[in-house]
C-alpha positions, 0 to 999 in steps of 0.5 A: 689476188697477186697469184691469180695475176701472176697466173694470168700474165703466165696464161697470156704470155703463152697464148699472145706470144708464144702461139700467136693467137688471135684474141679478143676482149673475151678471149682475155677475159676468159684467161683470167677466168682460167687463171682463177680456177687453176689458182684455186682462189675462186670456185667457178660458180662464184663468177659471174660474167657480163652481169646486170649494170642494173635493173633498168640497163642493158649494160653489163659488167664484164665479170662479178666475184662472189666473194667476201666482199665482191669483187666487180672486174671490168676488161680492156684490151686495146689493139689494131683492128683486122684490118691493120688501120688504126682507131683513133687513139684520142677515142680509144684512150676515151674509152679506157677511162669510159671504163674505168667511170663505168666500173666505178659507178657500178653498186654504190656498195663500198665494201665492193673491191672495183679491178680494172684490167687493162691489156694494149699493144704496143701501139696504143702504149706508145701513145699513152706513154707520149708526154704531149698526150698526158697519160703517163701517170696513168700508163707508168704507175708503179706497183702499189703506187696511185693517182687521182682521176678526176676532172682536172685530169680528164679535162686537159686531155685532147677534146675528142678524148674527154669528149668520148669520156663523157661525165666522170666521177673522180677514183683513186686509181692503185697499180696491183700489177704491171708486166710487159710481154716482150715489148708487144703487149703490155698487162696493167691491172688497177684497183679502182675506189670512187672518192 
């Protein structure tokens, strides 16, 4: 998968900045999809995107790899609003790790490779890299390095944070890639085991 990252970073390099376009979460999303077919990793209708959470939910699981084994992929890009005001950023850091809990709860079945893709501006970074906000572990990680996500961690955060989580079940969360794009995006992509 490092090929397909790599390409993908490269991807969003040249739509972010370097042609400054408006992009959204599927906008992102479909960069990756992208980078899969001109890597050559993955045939196309081996994707499946905004696939059934399950069979009682509408919730939906952004993108599903056929593969040996699967690979469930959630996406998260976090940026200013049109209108150039601020969400608040206790909310939004609790949305990242609602994320994060949903592709974790996602098939129990334990061979399934989790990946979470997480794409901020540099808004959202300088927040999550404040020590008085307590997510730098999580920002900073190093490459091939992990941590542990669980109650303790969620729990000593902002209220209105763990409040937006809602119940959480403990990962082990490894960094596989982590890239800035000149200072005004930055990439970090994270596979996810639930403990």
């Amino acid at each position: 998968m490092q090929e397909v990252f790599k390409e993908f970073f490269k991807l969003l390099k040249e739509r972010l900045i370097e042609n400054n376009v408006y992009s959204n979460e599927d906008s992102i999303r479909y960069t990756f999809y992208y980078s899969l077919l001109l890597t050559n990793k993955i045939k196309h209708y081996k994707v499946i995107l905004e696939y059934p959470y399950s069979e009682s939910s509408y919730e939906k699981l952004d993108t599903l790899i056929v593969s040996e084994p699967n690979i469930a992929i959630e996406f998260k890009f976090t940026k200013k609003i049109p209108s150039g005001f601020n969400k608040p950023r206790t909310q939004v850091a609790g949305s990242i790790f609602k994320d994060i809990n949903k592709i974790t709860t996602f098939n129990q079945d334990s061979a399934l490779r989790r990946i979470f893709v997480f794409l901020t501006d540099l808004e959202m970074a300088k927040y999550l890299n404040s020590p008085v906000n307590g997510f730098v572990s999580f920002f900073n990680l190093q490459i091939n390095n992990s941590i542990i996500i669980d109650s303790r961690f969620i729990n000593t955060k902002a209220k209105t944070f763990y409040e937006s989580v809602g119940k959480f079940t403990p990962v082990k969360l490894t960094c596989l890639f982590k890239e800035d794009l000149q200072h005004e995006y930055f990439l970090r992509i994270y596979e996810i085991s639930p403990l």
